[in-house]
C-alpha positions in Angstrom: 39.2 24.2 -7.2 37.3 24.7 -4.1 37.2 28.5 -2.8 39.6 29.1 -0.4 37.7 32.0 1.6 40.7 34.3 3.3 41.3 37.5 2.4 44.5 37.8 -0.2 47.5 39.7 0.1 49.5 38.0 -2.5 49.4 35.2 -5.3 52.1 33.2 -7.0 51.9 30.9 -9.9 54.5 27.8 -10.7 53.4 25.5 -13.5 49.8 23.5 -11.8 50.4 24.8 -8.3 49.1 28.3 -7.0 49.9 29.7 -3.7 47.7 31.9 -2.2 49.2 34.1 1.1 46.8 36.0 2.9 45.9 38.6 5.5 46.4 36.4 8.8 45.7 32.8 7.9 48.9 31.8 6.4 49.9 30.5 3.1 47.8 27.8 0.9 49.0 26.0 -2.0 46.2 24.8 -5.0 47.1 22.5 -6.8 45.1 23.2 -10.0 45.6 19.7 -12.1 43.4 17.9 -9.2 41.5 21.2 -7.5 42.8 20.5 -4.4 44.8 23.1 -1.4 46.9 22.4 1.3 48.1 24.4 4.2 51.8 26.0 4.8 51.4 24.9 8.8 54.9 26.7 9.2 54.3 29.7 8.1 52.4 31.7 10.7 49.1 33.5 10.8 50.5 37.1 9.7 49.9 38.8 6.6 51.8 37.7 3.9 53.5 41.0 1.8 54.5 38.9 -1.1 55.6 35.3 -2.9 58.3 34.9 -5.7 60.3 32.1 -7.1 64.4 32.0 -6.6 67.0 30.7 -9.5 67.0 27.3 -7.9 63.6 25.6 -7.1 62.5 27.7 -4.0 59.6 29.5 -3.4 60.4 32.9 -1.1 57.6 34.1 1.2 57.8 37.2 2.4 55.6 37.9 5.8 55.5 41.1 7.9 56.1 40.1 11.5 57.6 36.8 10.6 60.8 36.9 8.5 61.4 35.4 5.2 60.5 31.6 4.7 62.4 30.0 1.3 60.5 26.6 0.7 60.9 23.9 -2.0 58.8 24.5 -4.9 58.4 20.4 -5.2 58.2 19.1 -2.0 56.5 22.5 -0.2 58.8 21.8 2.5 61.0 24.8 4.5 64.0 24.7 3.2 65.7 28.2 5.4 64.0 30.6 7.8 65.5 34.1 7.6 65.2 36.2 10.7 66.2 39.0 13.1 68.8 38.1 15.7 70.2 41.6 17.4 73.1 39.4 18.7 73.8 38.6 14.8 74.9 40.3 12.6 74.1 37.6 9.6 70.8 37.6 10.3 67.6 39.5 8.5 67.6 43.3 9.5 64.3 43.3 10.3 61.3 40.5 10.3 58.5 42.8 8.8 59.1 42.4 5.2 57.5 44.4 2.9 59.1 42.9 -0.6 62.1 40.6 -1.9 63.9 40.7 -5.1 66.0 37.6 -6.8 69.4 39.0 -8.7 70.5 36.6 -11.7 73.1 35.3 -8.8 70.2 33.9 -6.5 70.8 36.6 -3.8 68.2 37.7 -2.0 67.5 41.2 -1.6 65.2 42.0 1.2 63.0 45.6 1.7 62.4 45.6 5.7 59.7 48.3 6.8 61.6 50.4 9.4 65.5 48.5 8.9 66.5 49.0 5.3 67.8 46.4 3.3 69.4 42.9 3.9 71.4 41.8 0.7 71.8 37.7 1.3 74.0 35.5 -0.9 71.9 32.3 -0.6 75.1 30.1 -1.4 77.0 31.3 1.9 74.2 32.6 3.6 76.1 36.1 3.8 74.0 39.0 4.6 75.0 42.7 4.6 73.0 45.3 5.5 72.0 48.6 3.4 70.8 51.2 5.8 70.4 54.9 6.1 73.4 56.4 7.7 72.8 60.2 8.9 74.9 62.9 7.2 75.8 59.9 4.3 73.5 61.3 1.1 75.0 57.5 -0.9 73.2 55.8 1.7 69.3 55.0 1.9 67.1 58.0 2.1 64.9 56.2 4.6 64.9 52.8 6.6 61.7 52.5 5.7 61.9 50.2 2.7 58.6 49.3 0.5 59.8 48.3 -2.8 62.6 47.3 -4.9 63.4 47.3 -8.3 66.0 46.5 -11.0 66.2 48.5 -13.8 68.1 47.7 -17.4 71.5 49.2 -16.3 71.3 46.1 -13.4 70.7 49.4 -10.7 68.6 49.1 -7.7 66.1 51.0 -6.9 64.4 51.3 -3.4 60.9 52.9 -2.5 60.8 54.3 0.6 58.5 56.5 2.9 61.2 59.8 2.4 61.7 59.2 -1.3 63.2 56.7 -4.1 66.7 55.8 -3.3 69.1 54.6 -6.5 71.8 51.8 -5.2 
């Protein structure tokens, strides 16, 4: 395929197609049976942390700045925008998102640089929020959330600016 020149924060591989997320120019998609790339013209021009698949056909891309944007793996279409709404509580905790995990239940759970963690049930679109609480040593260590992981036992673990935090 052509070169797409943009500098790259993240790759993601489903069967012939390829999508590319970089620095500040969005999200392209190669496809690599006919070397050719298109342009995600809804996602916007801010870096883009990270790209994974969910259990059913979607395509998470996860931006800092922007929220989290689920879109069909066929049809590259948006399927849900997930976002901060201080008047909501069912929204996104935070729209700078460092990294998403899938669970084997299709629920989204979602690291947020400085407002801990937004657990979403994609089926009902339920979101709860996992955040440090002062004086509380079971809740997150920090608010600032870079990573998450899922270790053998099924327990989450969160990487965050004070520490490693166990769920």
């Amino acid at each position: 395929p052509s070169p797409i020149e943009v500098r790259t924060e993240s790759l993601y591989q489903e069967s012939n197609k390829l999508y590319v997320g970089s620095f500040s120019d969005g999200v392209y998609v190669v496809n690599l049976s006919n070397n050719t790339s298109s342009f995600l013209n809804f996602v916007p021009n801010v870096p883009v942390r990270t790209i994974m698949p969910t259990k059913k056909n979607s395509i998470l891309i996860a931006t800092d700045g922007a929220g989290l944007y689920e879109v069909d793996n066929h049809t590259a279409q948006l399927k849900n925008l997930y976002i901060t709404n201080e008047d909501d509580e069912m929204s996104l905790s935070g729209n700078t998102v460092a990294d998403v995990f899938v669970d084997d239940d299709n629920c989204f759970w979602v690291a947020t640089y400085t407002n801990g963690i937004s657990y979403l049930d994609s089926d009902n679109r339920h979101i709860h929020w996992i955040k440090h609480e002062k004086n509380n040593n079971n809740s997150l260590i920090s608010n600032h959330v870079n990573v998450i992981f899922e270790d053998s036992e099924g327990d989450m673990w969160y990487g965050t600016n004070n520490g490693v935090s166990l769920h």
